[in-house]
Backbone as a ProteinNet text record, in pm:
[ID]
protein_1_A
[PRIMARY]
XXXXXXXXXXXXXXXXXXXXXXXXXXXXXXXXXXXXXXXXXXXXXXXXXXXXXXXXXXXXXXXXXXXXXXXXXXXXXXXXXXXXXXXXXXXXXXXXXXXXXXXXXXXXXXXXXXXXXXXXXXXXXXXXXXXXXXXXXXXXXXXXXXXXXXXXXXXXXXXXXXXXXXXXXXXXXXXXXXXXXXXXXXXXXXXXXXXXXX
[TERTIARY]
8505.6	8620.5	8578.9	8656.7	8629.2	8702.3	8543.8	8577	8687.5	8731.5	8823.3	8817.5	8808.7	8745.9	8888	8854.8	8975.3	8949.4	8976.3	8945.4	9073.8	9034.6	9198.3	9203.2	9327.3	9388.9	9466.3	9483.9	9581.6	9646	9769.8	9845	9790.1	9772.7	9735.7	9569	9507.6	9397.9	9403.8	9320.1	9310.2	9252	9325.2	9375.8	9285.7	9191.2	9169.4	9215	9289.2	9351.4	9463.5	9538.9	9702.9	9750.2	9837.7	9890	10027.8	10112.3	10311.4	10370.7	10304.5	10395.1	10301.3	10407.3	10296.7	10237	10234.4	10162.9	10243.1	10203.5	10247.7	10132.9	10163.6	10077.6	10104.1	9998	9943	9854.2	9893.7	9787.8	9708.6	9782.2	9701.6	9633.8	9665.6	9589.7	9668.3	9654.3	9732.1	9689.3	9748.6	9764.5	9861.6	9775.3	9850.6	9946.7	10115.3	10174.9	10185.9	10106.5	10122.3	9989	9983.1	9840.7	9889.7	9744.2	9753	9640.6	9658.2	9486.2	9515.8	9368.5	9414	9330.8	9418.7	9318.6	9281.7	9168.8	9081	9034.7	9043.2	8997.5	9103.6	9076.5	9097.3	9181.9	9338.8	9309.9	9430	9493.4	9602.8	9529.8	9534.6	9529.8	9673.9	9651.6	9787.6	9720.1	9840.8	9830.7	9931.9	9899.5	9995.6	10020.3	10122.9	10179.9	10084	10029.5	9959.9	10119	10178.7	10310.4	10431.7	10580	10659.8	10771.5	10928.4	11050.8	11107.4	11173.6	11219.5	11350.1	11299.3	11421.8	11443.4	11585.8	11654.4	11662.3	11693.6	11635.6	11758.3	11800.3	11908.2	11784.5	11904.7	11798.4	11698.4	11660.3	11596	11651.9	11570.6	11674	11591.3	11737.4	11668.5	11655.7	11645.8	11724.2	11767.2	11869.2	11976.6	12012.9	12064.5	12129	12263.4	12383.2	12536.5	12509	12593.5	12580.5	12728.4	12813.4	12954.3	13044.9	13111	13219.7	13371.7	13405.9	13518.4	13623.2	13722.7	13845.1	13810	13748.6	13715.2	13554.4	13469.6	13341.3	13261.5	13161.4	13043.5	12990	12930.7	12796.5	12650.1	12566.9	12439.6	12308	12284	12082	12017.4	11940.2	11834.9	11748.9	11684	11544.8	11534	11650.9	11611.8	11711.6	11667.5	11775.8	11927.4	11938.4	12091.4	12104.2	12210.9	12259.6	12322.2	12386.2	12433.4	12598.5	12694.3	12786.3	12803.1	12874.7	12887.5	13008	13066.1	13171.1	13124.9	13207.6	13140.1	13294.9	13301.3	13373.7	13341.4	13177.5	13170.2	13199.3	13192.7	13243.6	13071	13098.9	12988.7	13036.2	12898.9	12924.6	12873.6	12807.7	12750.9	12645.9	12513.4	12371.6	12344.7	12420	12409.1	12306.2	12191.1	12088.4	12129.7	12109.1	12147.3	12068.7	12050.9	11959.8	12052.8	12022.6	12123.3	12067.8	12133.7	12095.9	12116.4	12092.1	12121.4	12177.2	12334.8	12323.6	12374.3	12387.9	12397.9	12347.8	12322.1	12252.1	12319.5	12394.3	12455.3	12373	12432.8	12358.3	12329	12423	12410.7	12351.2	12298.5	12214.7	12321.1	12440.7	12565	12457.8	12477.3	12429	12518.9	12521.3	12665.9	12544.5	12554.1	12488.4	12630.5	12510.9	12612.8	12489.3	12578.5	12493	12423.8	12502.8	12475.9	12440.3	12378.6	12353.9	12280.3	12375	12324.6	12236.5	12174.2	12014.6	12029.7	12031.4	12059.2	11951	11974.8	11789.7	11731.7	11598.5	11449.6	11450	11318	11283.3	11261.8	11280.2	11284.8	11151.2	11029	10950.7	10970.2	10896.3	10920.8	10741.6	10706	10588.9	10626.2	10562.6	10571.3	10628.5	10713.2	10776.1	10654.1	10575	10512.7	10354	10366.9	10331.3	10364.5	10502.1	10554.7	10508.2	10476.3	10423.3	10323.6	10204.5	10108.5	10131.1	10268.2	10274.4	10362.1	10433.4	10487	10347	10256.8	10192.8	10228.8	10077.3	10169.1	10213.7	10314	10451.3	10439.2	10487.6	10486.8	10388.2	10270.1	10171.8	10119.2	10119.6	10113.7	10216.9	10338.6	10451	10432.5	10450	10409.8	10292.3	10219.5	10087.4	10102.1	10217.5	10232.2	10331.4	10453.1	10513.5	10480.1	10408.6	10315.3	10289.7	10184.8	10056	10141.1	10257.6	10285.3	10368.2	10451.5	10595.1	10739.4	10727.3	10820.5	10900.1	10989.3	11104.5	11088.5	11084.7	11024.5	11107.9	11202	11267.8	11237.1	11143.4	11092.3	11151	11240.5	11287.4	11208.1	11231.6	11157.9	11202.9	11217.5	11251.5	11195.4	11086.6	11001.3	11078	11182.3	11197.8	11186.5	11123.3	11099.7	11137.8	11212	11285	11237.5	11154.9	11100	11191.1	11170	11220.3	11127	11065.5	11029.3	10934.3	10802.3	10753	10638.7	10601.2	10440.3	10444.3	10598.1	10687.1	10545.4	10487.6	10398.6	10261.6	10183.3	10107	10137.6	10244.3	10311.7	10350.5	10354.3	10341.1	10232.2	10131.4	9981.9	9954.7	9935.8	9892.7	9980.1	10140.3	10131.4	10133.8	10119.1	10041.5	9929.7	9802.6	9696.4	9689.6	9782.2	9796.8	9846.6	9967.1	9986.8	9844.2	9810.1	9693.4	9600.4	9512.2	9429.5	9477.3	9599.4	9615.9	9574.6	9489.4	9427.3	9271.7	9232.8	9128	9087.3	8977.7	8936.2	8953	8974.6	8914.5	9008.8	9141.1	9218.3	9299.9	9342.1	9370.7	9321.5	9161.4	9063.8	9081.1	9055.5	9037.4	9174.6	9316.8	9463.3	9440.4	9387	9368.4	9253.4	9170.9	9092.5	9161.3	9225.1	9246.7	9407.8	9489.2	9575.7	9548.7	9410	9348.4	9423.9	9411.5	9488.8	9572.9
12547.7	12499	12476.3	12516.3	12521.6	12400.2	12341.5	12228.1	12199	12104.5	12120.7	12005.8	12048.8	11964	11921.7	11788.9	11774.6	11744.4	11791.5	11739.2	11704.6	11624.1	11583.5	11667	11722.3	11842.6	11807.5	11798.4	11771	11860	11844.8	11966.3	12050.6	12189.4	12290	12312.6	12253.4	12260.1	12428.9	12524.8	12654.5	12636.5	12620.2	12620.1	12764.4	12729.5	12901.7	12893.8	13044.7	13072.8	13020.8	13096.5	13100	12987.2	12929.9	12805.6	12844	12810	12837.5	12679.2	12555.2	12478.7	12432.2	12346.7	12287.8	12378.3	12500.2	12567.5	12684.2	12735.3	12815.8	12963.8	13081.7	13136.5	13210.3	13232.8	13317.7	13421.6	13542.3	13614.2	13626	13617.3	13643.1	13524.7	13436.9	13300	13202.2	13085.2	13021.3	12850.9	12771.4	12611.4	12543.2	12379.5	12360.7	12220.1	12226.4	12198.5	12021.8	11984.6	11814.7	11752.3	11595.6	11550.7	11496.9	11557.8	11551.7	11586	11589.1	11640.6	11786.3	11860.9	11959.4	11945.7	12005.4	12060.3	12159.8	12209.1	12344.4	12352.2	12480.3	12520.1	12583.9	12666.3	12741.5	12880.7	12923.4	13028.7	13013.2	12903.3	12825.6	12710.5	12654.2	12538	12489.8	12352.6	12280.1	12200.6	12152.3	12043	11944.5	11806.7	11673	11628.7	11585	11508.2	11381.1	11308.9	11197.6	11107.1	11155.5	11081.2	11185.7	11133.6	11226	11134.7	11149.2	11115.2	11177	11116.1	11156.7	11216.7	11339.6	11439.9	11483	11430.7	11404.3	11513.1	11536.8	11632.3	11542.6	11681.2	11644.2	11556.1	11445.9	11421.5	11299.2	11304	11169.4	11091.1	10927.6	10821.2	10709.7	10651.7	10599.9	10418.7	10352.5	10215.4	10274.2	10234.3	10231.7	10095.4	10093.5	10010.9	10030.7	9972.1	9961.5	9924.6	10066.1	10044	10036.1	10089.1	10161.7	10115.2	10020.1	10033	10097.2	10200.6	10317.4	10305.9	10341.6	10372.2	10424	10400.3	10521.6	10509	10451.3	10454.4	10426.1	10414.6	10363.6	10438.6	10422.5	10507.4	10451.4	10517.6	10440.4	10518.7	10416.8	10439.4	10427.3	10582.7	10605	10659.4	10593.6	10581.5	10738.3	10807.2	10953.1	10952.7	11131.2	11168.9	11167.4	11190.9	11206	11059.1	11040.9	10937.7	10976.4	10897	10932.1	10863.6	10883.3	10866.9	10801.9	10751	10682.7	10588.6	10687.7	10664.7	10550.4	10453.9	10318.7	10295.5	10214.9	10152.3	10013.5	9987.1	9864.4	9798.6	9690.3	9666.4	9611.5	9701.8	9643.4	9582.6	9472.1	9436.7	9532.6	9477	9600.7	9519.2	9587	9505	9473.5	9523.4	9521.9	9628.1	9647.5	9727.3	9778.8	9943.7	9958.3	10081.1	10068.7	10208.6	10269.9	10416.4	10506	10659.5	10691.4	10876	11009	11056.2	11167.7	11287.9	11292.9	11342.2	11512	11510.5	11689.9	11655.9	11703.3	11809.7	11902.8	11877.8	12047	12139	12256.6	12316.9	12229.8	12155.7	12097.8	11922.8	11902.8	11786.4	11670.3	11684.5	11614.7	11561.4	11430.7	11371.9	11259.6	11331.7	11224.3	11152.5	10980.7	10957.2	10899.3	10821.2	10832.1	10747.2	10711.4	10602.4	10466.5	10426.5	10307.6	10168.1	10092.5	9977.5	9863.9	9751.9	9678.4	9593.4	9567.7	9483.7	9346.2	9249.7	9111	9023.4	9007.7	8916.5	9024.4	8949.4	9002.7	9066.2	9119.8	9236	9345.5	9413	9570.9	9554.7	9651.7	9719.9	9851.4	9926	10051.6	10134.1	10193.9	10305.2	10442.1	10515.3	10625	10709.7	10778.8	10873	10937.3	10991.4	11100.1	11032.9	10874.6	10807.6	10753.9	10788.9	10708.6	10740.2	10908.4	10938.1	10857.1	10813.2	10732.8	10557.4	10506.5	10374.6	10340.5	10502.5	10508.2	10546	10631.7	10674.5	10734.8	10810.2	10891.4	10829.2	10887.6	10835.2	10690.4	10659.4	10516.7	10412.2	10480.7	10384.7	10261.8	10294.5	10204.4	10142.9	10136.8	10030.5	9970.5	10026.2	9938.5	9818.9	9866.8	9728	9643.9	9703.6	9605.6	9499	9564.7	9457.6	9372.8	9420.4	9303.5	9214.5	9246	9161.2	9083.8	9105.8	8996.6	8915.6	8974.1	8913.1	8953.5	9068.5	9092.2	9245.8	9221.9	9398.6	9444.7	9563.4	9671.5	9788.3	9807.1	9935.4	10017	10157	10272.3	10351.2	10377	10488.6	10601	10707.4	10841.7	10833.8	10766.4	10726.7	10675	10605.4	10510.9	10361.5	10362.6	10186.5	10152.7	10000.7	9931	9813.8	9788.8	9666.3	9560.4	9453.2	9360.5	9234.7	9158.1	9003.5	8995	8842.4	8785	8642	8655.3	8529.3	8575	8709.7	8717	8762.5	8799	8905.7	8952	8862.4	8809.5	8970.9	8894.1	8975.3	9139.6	9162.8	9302.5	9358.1	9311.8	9380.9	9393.2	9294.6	9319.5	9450.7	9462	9544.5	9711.3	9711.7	9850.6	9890.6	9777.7	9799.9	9874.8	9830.1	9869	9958.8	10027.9	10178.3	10273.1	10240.9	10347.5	10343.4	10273.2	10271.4	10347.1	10344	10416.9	10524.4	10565.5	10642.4	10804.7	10848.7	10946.1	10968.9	10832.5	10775.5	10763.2	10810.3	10815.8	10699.1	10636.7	10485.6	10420.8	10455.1	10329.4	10243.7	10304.6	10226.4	10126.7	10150.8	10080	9921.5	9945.9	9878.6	9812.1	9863.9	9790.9	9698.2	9729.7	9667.7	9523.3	9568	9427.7	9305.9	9399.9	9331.6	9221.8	9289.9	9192.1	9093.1	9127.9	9034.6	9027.3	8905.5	8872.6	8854.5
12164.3	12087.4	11941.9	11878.3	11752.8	11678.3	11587.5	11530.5	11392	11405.9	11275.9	11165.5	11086.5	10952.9	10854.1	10807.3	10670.1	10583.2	10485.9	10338.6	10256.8	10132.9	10083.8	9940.4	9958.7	9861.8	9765.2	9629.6	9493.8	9487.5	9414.6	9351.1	9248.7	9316.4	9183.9	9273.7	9341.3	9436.8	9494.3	9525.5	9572.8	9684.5	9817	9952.3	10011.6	10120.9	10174.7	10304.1	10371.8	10465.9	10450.1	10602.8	10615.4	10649.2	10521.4	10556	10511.5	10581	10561.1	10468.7	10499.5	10473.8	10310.2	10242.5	10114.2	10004.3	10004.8	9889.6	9855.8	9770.4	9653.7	9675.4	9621.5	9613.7	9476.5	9444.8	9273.4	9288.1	9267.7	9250.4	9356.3	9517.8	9623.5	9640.4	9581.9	9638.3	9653.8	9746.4	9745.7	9712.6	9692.8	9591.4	9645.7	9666.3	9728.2	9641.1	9717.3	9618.9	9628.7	9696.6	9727.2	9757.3	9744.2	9716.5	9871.3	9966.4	10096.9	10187.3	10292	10406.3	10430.1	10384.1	10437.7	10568.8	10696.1	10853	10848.7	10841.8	10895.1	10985.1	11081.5	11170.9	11287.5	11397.6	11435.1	11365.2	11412.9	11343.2	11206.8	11200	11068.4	11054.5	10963.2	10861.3	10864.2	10827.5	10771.2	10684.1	10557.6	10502.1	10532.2	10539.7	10560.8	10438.6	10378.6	10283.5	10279.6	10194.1	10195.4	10150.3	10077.4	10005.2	10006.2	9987.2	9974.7	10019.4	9975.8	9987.7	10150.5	10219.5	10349.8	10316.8	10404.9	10354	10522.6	10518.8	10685.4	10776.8	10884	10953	11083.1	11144	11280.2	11379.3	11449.1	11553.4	11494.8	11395.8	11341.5	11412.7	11364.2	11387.4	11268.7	11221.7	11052.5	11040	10960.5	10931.4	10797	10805.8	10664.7	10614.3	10503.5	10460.9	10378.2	10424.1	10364	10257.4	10167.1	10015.6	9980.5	10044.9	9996.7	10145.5	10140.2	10259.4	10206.8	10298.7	10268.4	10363.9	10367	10478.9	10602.5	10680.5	10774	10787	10680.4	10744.4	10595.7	10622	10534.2	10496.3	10335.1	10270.2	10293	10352.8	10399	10287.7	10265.6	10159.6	10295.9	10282.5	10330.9	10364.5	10204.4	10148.5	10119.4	10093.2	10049	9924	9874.8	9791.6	9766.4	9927.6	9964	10033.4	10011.6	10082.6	10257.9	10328.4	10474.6	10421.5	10533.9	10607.1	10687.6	10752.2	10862.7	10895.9	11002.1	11083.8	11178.9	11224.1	11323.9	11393.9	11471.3	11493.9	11508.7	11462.3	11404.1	11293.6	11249.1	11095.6	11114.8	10966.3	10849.8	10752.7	10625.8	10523.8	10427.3	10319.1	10187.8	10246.5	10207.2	10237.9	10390.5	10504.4	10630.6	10675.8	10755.4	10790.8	10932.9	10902.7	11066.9	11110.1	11212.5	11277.2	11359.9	11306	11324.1	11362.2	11385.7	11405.5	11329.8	11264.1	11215.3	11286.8	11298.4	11332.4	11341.2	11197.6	11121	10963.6	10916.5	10772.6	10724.6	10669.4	10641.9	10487.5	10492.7	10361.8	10221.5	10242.6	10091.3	10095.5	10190.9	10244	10233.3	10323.6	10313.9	10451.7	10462.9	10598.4	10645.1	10812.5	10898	11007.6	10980.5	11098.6	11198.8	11338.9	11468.5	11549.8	11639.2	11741.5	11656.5	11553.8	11491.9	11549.3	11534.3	11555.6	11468.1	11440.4	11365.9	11392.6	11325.1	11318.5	11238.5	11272.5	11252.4	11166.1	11085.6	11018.1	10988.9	11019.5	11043.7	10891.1	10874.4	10722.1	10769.4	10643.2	10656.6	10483.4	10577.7	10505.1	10476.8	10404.6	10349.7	10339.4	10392.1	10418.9	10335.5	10346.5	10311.7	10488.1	10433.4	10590.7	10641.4	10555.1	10621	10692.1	10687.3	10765.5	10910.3	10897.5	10994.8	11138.3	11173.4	11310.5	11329.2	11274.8	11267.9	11317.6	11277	11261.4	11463.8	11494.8	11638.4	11701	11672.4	11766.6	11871.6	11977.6	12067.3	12170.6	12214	12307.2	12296.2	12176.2	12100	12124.9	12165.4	12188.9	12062.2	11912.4	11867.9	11851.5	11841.3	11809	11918.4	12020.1	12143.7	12138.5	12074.8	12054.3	11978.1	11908	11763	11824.1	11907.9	11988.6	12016.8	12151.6	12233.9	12193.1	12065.4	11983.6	11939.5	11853.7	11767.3	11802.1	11941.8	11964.7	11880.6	11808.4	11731.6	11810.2	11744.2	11807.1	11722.3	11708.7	11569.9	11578.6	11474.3	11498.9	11395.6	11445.5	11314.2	11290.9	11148.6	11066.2	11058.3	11130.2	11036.3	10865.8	10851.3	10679.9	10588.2	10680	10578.9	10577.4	10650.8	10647.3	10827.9	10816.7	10952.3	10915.6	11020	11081.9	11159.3	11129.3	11258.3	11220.8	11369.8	11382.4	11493.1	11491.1	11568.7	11568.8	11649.8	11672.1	11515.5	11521.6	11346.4	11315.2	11250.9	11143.7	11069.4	10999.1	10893.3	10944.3	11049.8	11125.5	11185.4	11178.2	11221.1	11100.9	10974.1	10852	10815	10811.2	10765.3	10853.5	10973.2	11062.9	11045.6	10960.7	10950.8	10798.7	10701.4	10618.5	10574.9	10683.4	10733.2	10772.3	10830.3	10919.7	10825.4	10739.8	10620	10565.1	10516.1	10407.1	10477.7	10591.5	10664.9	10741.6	10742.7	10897.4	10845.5	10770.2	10793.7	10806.3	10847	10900.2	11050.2	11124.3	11222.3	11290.3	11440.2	11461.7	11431.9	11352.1	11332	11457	11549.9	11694.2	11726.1	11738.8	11763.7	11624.5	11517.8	11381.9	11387.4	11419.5	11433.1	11603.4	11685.9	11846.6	11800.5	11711.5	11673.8	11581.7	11470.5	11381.8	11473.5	11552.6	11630.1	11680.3	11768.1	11877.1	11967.2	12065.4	12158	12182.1
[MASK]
++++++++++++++++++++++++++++++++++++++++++++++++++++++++++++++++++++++++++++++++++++++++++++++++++++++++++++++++++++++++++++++++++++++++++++++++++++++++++++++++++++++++++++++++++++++++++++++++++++++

């Protein structure tokens, strides 16, 4: 099995081998267009975004926040370029937070969410998106620890915003703090499982 190595890549950086996402090519070579990891090894490379704006995608599921209440439904911020939509048959206020679904994109990045639900209290932090697989883990194994550990409900935006309430609001931000900041770091499971404790 062939080992795979990462190194971290700037914009305008000269990238070797076939990579589709992130770069540019010149003159038969290709550059890559975002400051990020590149993976090497086997027979593609990828690069990961180290940073970048969340740009919505069907099927997500976000926290928003009511910016615009309309006849018929709400304008929702979230945390991207485009703003969302949103039809409810709940009532919202302006400044009300809700996790929601994405659930079309059209050509012109018109976005309708659906399956809304409002979120009461608690804070909403903000990560970088292209962190966020890192802060769920696989088959949500870290939010799951972060639960546990702190006593808090945690709801994660592919957006870059998170939602907690609970018993160590306080402690469940330090801890995915910690995980944006490191999560292209080896060992961090381990380093987030200590730093919780018991």
């Amino acid at each position: 099995m062939e080992k795979t190595e990462k190194m971290i890549v700037i914009p305008g950086e000269e990238v070797q081998g076939p990579i589709s996402d992130y770069v540019y090519t010149e003159k038969g070579k290709n550059y890559s267009m975002v400051y990020g990891l590149l993976y090497k090894g086997g027979e593609k490379s990828r690069i990961v975004p180290m940073k970048g704006r969340y740009l919505p995608n069907a099927e997500d599921y976000i926290v928003g926040i009511i910016t615009e209440v309309k006849h018929g439904g709400y304008t929702v911020d979230i945390n991207s370029p485009y703003s969302a939509y949103l039809m409810s048959r709940r009532e919202y206020n302006f400044g009300d937070v809700v996790f929601a679904k994405v659930a079309d994109v059209n050509e012109v990045k018109s976005v309708l969410l659906s399956y809304d639900k409002k979120l009461f209290e608690g804070d909403v932090i903000e990560i970088s998106p292209t962190k966020v697989p890192r802060v769920i883990g696989k088959k949500n194994s870290m939010v799951d620890m972060l639960q546990e550990k702190t006593g808090c409900e945690i709801y994660v935006g592919r957006n870059g915003r998170i939602w907690l309430k609970g018993k160590n609001p306080t402690k469940a931000e330090e801890a995915i703090v910690m995980i944006e900041k490191e999560a292209h770091t080896d060992g961090l499971t381990e380093r987030i499982t200590k730093f919780l404790g018991d």
